[in-house]
Every structure is written in C-alpha cells, then in structure tokens.
NUKOL-93873 format. One record per atom (N, C-alpha, C, O): atom name; x, y, z. Coordinates in pm, 1 decimal. Example, Ala and Ser with C-alpha at 12.3 -4.5 7.8 and 13.67 -1.06 7.14 Angstrom:
['N', [1319.0, -569.0, 780.0]] ['CA', [1230.0, -450.0, 780.0]] ['C', [1320.0, -330.0, 780.0]] ['O', [1423.6, -331.9, 846.5]] ['N', [1285.0, -225.0, 708.0]] ['CA', [1367.0, -106.0, 714.0]] ['C', [1290.0, 3.0, 787.0]] ['O', [1340.9, 113.8, 803.9]] 
This chain:
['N', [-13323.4, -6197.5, -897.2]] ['CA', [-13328.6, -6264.8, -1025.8]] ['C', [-13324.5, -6415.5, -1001.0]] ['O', [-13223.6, -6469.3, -955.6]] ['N', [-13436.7, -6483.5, -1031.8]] ['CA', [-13417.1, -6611.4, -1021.6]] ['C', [-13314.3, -6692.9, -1175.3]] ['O', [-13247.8, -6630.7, -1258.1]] ['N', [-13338.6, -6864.5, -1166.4]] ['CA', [-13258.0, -6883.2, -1247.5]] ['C', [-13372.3, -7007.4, -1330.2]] ['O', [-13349.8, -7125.2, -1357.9]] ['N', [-13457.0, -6950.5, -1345.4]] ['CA', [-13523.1, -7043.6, -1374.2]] ['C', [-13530.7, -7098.2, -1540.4]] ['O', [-13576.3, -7205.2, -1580.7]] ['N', [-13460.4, -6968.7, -1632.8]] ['CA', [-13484.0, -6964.9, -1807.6]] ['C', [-13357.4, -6992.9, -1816.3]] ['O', [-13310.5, -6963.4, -1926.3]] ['N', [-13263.0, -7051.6, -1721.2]] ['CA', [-13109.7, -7064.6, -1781.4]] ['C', [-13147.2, -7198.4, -1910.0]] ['O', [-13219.7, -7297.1, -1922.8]] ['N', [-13027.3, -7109.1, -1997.7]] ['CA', [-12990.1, -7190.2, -2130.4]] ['C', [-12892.0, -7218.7, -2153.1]] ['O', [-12819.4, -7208.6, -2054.1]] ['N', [-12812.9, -7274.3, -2292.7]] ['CA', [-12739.6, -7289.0, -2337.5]] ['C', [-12749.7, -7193.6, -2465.7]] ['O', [-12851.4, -7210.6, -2532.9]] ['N', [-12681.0, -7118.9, -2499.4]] ['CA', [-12661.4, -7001.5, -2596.6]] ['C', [-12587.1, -6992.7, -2651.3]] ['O', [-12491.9, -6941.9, -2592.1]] ['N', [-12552.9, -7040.6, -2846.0]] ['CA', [-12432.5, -7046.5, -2889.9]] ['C', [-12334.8, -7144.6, -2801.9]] ['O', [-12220.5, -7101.3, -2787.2]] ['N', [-12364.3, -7268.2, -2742.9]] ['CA', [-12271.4, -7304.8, -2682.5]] ['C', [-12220.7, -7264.4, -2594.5]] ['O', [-12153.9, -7347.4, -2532.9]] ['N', [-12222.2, -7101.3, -2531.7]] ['CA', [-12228.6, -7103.8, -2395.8]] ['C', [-12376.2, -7140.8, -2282.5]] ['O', [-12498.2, -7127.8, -2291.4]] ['N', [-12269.9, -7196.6, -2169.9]] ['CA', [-12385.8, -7240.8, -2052.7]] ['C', [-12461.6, -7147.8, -1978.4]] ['O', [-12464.1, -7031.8, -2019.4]] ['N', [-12520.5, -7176.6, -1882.0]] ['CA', [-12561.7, -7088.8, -1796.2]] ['C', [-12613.6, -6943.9, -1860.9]] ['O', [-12577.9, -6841.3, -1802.9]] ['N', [-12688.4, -6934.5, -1967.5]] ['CA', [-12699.7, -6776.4, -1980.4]] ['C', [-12849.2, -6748.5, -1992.2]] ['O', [-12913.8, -6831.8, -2055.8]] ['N', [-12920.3, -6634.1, -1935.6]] ['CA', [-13057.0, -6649.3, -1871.8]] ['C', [-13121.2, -6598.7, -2010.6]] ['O', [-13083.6, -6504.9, -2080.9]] ['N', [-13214.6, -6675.7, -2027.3]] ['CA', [-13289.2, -6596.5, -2191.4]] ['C', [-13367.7, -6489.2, -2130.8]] ['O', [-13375.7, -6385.0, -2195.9]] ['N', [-13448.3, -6498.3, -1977.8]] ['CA', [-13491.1, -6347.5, -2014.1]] ['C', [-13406.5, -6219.3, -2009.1]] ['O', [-13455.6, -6107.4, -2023.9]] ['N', [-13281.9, -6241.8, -1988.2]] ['CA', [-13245.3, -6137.1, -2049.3]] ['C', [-13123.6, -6105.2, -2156.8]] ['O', [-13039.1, -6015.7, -2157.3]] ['N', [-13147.7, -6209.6, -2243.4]] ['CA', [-13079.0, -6187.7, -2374.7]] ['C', [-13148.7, -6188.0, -2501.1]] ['O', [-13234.3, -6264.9, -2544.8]] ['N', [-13088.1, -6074.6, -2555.9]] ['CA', [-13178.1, -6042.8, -2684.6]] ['C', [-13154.8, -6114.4, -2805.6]] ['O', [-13043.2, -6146.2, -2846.6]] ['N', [-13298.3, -6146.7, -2879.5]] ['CA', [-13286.3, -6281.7, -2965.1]] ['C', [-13241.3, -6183.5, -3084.7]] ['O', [-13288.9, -6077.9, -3126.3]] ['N', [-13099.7, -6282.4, -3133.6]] ['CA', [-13066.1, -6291.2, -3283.1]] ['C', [-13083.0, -6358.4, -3388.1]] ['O', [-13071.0, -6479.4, -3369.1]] ['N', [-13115.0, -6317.0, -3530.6]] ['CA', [-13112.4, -6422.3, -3592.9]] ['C', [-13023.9, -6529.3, -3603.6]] ['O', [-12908.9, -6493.1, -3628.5]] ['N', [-13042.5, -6664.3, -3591.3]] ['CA', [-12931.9, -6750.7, -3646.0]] ['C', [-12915.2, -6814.3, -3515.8]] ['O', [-12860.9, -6924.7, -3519.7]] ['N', [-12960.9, -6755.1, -3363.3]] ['CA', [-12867.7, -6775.7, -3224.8]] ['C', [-12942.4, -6914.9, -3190.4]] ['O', [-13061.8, -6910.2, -3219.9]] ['N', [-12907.2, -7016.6, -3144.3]] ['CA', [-12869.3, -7142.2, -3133.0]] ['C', [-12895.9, -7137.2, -2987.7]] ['O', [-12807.0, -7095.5, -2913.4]] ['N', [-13034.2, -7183.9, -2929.6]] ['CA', [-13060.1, -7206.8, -2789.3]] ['C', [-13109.7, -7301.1, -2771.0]] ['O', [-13216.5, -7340.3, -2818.1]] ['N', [-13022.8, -7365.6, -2681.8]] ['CA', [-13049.7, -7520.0, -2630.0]] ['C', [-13087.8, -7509.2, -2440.8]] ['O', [-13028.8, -7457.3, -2346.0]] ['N', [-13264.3, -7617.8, -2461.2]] ['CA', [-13283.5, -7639.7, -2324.4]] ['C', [-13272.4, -7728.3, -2236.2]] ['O', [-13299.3, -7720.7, -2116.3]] ['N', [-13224.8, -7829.6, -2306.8]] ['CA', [-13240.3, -7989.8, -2292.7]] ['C', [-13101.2, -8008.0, -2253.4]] ['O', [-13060.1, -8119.2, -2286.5]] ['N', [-13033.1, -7950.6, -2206.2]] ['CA', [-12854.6, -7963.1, -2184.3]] ['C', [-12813.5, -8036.6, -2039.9]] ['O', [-12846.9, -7965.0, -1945.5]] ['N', [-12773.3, -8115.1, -2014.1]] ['CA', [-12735.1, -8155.7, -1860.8]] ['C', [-12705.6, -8065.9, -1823.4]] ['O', [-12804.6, -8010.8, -1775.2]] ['N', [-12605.1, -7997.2, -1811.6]] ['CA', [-12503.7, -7857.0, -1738.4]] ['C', [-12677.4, -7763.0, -1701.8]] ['O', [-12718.2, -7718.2, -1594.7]] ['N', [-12713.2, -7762.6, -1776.6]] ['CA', [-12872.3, -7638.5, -1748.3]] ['C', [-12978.1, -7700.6, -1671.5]] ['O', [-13050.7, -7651.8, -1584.9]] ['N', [-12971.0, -7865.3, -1739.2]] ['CA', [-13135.8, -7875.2, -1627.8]] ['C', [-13038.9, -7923.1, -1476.2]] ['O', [-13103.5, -7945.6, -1373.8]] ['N', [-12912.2, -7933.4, -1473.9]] ['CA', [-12827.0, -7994.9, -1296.1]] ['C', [-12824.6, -7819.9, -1257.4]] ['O', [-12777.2, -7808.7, -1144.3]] ['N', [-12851.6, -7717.0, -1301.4]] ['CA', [-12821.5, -7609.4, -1237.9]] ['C', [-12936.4, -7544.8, -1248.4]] ['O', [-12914.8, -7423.7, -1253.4]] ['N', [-13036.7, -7568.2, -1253.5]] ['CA', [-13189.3, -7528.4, -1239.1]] ['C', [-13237.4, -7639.2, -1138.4]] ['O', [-13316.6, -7597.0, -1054.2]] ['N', [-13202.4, -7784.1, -1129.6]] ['CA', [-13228.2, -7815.6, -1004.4]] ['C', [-13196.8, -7791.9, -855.5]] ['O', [-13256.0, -7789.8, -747.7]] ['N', [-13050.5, -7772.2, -914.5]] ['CA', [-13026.0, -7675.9, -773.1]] ['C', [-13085.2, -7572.2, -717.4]] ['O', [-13073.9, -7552.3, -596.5]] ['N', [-13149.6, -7499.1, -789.6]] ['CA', [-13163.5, -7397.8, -778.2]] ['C', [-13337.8, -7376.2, -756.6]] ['O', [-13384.5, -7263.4, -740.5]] 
C-alpha cells in the first residue's frame, strides 16, 4: 500500500482516501502541511 492519497479527514491526519468510504457532510482536506511533509517522505 503506498501513501500517496493521504488526507486529512474530519480533522484527523494521515488517513488514506482510497480506502475510506465517502460520507455525506465528511470534510477532506489536501492542502494540509502534516499530509503534503508525509507524502514527501514518502
């Protein structure tokens, strides 16, 4: 599993969208420091 779709989800970090299932209302952020410093690592 790579880490390449990590997000921000509801305010939690690190959580991979392909495999979380979309809810209405759910709040995903891509633009987050914490997500794009841990996709460069990576």
């Amino acid at each position: 599993v790579c880490h390449c779709c990590l997000v921000q989800i509801d305010g939690r970090h690190k959580r991979r969208a392909c495999q979380t299932q979309v809810r209405p209302g759910m709040q995903v952020q891509t633009e987050v420091n914490r997500i794009v410093a841990a996709q460069e690592v990576l």
